[in-house]
The first five atom37 places (N, CA, C, CB, O) and aatype in JSON, in Angstrom:
{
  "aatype": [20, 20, 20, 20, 20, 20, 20, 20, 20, 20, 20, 20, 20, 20, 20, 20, 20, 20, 20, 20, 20, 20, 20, 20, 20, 20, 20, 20, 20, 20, 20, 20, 20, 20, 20, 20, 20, 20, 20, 20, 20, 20, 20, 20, 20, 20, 20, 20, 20, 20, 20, 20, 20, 20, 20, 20, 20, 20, 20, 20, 20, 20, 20],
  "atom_mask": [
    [1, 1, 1, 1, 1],
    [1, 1, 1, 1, 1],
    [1, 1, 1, 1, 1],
    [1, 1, 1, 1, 1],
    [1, 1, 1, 1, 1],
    [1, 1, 1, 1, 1],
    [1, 1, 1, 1, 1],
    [1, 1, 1, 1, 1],
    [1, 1, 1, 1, 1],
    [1, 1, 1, 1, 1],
    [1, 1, 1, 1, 1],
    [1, 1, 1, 1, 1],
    [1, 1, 1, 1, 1],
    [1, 1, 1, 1, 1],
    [1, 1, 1, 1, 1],
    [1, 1, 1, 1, 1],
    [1, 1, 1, 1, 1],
    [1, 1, 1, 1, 1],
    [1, 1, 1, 1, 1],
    [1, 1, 1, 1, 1],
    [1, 1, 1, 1, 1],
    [1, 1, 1, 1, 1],
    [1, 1, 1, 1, 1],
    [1, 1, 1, 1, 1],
    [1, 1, 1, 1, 1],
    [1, 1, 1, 1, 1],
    [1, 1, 1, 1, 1],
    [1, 1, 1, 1, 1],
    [1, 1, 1, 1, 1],
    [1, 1, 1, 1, 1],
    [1, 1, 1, 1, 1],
    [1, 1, 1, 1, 1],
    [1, 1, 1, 1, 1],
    [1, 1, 1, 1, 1],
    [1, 1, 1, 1, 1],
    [1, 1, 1, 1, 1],
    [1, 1, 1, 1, 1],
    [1, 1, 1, 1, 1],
    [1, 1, 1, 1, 1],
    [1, 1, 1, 1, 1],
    [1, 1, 1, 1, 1],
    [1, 1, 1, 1, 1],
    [1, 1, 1, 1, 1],
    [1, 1, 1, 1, 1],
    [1, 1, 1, 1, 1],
    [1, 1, 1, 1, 1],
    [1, 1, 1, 1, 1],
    [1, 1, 1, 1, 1],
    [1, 1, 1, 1, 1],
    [1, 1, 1, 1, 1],
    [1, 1, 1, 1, 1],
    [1, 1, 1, 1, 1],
    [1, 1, 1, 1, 1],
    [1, 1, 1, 1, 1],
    [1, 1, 1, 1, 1],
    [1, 1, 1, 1, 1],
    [1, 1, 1, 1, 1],
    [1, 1, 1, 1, 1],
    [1, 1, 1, 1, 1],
    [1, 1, 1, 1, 1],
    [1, 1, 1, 1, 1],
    [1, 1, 1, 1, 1],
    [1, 1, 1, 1, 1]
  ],
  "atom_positions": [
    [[0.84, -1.19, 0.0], [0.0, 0.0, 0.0], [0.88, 1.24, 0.0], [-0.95, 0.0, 1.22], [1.99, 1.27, 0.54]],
    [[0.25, 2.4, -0.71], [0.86, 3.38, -0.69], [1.2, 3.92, 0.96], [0.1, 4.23, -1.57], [0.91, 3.19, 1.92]],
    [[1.68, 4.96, 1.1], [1.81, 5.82, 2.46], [0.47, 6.55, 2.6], [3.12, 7.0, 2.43], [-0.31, 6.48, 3.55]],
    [[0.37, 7.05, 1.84], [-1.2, 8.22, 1.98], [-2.4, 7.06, 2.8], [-2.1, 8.87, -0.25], [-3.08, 7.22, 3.81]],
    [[-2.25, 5.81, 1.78], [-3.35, 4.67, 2.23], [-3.31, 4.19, 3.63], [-3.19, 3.38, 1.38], [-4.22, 3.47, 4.05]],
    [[-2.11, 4.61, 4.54], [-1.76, 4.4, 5.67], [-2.27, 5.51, 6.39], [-0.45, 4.17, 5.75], [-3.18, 5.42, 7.21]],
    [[-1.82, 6.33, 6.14], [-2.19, 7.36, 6.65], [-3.94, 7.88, 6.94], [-1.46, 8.12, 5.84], [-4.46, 8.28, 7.98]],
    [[-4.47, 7.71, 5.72], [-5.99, 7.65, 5.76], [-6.09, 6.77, 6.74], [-6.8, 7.24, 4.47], [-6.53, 7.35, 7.73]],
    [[-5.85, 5.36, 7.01], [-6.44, 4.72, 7.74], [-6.0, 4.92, 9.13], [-6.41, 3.57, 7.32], [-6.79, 4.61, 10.02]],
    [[-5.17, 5.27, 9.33], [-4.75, 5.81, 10.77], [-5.56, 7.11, 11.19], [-3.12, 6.2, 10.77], [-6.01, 7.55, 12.25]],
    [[-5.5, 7.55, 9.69], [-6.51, 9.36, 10.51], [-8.07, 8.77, 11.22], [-7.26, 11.03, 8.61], [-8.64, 9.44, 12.08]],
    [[-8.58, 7.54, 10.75], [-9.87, 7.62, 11.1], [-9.62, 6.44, 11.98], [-11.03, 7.59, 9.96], [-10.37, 5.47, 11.89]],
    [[-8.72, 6.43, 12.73], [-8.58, 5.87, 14.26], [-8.54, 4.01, 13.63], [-10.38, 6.47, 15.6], [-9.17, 3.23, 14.35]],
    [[-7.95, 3.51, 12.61], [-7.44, 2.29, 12.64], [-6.15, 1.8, 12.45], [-7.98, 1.79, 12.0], [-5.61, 2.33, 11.48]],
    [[-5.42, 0.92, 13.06], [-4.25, 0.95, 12.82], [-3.59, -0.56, 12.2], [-3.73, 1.44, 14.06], [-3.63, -1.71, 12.64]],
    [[-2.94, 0.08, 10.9], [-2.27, -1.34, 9.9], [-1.74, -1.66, 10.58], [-1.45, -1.4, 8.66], [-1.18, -1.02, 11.47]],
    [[-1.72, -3.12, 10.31], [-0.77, -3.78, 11.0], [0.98, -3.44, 10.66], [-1.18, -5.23, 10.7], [1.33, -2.8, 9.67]],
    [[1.52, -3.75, 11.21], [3.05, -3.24, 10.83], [3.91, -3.99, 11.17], [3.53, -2.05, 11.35], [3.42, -4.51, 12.17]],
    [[5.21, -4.57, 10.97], [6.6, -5.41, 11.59], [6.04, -6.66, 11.18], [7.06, -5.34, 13.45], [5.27, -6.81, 10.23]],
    [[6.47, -7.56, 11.98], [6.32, -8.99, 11.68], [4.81, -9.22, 11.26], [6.74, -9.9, 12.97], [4.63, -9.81, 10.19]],
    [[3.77, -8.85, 11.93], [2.07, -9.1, 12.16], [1.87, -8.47, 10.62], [1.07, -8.03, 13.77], [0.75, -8.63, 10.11]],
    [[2.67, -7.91, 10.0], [1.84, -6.87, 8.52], [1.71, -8.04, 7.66], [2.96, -5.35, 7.5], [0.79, -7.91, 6.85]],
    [[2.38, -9.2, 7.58], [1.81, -10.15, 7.05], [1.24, -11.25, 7.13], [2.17, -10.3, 6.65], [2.16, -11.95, 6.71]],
    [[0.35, -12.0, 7.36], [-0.09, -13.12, 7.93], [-0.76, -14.27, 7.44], [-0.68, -12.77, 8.66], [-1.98, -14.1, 7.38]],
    [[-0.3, -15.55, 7.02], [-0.72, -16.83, 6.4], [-1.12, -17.41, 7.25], [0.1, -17.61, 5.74], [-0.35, -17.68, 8.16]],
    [[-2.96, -17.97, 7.32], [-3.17, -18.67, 7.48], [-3.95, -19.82, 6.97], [-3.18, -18.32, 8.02], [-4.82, -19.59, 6.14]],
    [[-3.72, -21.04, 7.39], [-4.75, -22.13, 7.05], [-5.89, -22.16, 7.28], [-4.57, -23.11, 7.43], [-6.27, -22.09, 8.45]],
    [[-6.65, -22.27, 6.36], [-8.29, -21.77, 6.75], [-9.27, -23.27, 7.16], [-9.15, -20.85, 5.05], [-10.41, -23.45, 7.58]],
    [[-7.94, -24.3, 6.71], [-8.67, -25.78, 6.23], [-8.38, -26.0, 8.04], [-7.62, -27.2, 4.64], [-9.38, -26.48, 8.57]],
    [[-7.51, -25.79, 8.79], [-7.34, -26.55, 9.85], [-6.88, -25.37, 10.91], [-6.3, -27.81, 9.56], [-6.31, -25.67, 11.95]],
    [[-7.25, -23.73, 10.49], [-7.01, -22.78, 11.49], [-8.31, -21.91, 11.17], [-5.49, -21.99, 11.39], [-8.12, -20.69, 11.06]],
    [[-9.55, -22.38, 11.02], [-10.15, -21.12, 10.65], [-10.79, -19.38, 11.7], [-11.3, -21.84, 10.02], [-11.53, -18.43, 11.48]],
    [[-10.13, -19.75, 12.54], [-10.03, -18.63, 13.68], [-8.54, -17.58, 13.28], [-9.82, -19.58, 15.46], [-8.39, -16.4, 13.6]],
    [[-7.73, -18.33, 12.61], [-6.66, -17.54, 11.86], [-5.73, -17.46, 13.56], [-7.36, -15.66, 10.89], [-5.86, -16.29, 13.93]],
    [[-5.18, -17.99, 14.26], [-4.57, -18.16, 15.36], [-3.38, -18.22, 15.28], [-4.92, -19.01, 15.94], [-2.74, -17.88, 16.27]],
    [[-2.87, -18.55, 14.41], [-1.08, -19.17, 14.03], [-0.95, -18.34, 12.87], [-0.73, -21.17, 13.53], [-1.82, -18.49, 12.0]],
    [[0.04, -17.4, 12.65], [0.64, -17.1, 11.44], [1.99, -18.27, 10.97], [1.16, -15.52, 11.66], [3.06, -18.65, 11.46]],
    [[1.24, -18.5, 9.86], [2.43, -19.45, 9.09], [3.38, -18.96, 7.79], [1.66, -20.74, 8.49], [3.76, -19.55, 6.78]],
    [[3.56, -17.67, 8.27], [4.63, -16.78, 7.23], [5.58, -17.33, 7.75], [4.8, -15.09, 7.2], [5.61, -18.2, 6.88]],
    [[6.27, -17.57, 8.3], [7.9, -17.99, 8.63], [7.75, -19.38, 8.38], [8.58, -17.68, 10.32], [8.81, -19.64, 7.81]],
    [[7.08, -20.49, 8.45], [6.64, -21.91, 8.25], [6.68, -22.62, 6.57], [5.05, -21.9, 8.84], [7.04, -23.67, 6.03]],
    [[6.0, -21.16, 6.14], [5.78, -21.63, 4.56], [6.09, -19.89, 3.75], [3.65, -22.45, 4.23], [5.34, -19.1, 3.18]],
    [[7.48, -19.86, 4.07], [7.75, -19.03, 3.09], [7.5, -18.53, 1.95], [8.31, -19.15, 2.95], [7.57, -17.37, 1.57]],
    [[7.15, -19.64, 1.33], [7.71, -20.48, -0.27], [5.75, -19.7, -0.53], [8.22, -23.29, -0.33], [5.49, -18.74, -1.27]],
    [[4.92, -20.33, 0.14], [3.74, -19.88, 0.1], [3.49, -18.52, 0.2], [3.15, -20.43, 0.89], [2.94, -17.98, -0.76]],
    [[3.84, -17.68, 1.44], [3.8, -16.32, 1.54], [4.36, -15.56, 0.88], [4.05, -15.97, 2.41], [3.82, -14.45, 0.86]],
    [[5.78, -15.73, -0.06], [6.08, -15.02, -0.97], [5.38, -14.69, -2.75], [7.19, -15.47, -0.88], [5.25, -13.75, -3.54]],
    [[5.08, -16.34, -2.64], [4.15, -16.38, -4.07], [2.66, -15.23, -3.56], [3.48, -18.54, -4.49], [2.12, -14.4, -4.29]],
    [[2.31, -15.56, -2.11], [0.78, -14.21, -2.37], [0.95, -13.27, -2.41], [-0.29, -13.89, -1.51], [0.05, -12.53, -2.78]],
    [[2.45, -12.66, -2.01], [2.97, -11.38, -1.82], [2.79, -11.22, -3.44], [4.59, -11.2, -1.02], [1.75, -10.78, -3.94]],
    [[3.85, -11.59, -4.14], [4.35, -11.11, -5.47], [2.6, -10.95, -6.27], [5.69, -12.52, -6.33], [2.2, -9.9, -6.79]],
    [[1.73, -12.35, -6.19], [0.18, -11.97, -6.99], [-0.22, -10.51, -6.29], [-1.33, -13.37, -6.59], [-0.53, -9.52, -6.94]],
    [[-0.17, -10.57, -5.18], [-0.74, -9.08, -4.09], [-0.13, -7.95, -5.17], [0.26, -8.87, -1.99], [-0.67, -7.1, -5.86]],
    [[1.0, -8.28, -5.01], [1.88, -6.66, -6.05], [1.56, -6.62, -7.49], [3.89, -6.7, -6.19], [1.41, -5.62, -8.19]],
    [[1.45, -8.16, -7.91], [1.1, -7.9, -9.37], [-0.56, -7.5, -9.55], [1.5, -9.34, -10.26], [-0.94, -7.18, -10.68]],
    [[-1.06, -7.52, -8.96], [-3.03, -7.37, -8.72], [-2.89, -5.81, -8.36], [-4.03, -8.55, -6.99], [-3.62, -4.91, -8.77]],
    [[-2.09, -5.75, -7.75], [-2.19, -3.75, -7.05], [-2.06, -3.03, -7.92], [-1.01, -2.99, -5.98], [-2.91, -2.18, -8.18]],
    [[-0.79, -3.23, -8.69], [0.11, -2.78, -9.87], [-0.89, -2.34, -10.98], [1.15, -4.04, -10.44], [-1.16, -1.25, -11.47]],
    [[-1.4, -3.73, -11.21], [-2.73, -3.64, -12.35], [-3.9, -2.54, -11.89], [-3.61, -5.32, -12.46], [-4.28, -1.67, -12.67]],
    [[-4.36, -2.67, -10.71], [-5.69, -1.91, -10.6], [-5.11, -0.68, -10.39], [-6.78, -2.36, -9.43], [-5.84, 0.29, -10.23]],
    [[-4.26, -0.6, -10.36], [-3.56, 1.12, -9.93], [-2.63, 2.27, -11.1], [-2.21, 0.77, -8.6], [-1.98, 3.31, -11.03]],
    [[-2.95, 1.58, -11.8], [-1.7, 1.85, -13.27], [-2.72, 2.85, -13.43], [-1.26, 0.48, -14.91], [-3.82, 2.84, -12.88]],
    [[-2.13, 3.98, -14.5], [-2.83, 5.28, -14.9], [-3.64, 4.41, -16.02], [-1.75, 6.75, -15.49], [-4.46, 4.96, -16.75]]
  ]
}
């Protein structure tokens, strides 16, 4: 997300997550309360949603 998009959401009293917690994988098949982040567990997984995340942003955001 941009900075401004941070910022908006902080002005109206919510706060992004940030540091380790800004990203979070979970299993929905056998965590569906979302309790365990499995970013450090399954790298390999969290990097592939990252990169679709950037390539999906990229797209809806282009002039």
């Amino acid at each position: 997300m941009a900075g401004s998009e941070f910022n908006y959401a902080e002005a109206r009293g919510y706060n992004p997550l940030k540091g380790d917690d800004a990203e979070f994988l979970a299993d929905l098949a056998t965590d569906p309360g979302e309790t365990r982040n499995l970013r450090r567990a399954q790298p390999e997984i969290a990097a592939d949603l990252r990169q679709r995340l950037e390539r999906w942003t990229s797209e809806v955001t282009a002039p």
